[in-house]
C-alpha positions in Angstrom: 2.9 -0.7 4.7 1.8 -3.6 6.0 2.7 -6.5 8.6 1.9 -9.5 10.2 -0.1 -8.0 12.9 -3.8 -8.8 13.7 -6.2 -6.4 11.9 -9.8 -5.0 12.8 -11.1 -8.2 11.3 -9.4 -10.3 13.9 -7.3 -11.8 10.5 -3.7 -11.8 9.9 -1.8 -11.9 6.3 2.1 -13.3 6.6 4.1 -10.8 4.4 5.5 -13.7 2.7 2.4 -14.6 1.1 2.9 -11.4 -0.9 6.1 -12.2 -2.8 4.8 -14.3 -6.0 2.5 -10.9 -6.5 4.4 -7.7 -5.8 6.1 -7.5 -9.4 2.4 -7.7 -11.0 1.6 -5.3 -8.4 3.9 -3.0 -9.5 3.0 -3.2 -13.0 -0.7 -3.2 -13.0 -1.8 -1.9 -9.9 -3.1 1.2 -8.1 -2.9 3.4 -4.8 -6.2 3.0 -2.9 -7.6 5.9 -0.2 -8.2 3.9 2.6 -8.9 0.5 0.1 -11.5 2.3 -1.5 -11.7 0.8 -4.8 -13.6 3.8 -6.2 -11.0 6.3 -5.0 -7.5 5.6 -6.7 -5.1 8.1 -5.4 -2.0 6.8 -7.2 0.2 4.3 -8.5 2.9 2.1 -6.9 6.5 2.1 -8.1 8.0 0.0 -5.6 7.3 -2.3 -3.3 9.0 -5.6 -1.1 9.2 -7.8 1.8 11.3 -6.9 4.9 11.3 -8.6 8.0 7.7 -9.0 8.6 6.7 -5.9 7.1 5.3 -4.6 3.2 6.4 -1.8 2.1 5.3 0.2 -1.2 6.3 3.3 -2.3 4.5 5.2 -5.0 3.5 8.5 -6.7 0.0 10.3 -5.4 -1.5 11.7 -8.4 -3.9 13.4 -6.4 -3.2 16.7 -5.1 -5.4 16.9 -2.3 -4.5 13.6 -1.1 -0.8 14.7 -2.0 -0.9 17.6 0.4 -2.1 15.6 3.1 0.2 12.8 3.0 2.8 15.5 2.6 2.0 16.8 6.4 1.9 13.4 7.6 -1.6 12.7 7.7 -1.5 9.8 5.9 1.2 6.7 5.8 
C-alpha cells in the first residue's frame, strides 16, 4: 500500500498519478522485499486507487517471505 503521505525522502507521490500504470503493473510486474530490485518476492494480481491510498494485492512466491507476512510482519 501506498498513500499520499510524506516519505523518508521528504517526497510525496499523489495516488492518482498511478492510474494510467496499474493495468501494465499488473501484467508485467513484480513484488519487491523492501524495493529491492534483486529480491523479487512475488507477483501482483491486483491493484487500485482508493481515496488517497494504493493498494496491491498479490501472491508471495517465496516461502520464507510467505511465512512472515503470514504473522503480520510484513504489510
Amino acid at each position: 500500500m501506498s498513500d499520499d503521505s510524506v516519505d523518508r525522502y521528504d517526497s510525496r507521490v499523489l495516488p492518482e498519478a498511478f492510474k494510467g500504470q496499474l493495468n501494465n503493473f499488473v501484467k508485467n510486474g513484480v513484488i519487491l522485499l523492501s524495493h529491492n530490485k534483486s529480491d523479487p518476492i512475488g507477483l501482483p494480481l491486483w491493484v487500485k486507487v482508493e481515496d488517497t491510498q494504493v493498494k496491491v494485492g498479490g501472491y508471495i512466491y517465496d516461502e520464507y517471505t510467505d511465512n512472515k507476512a503470514s504473522k503480520g510482519l510484513y504489510r
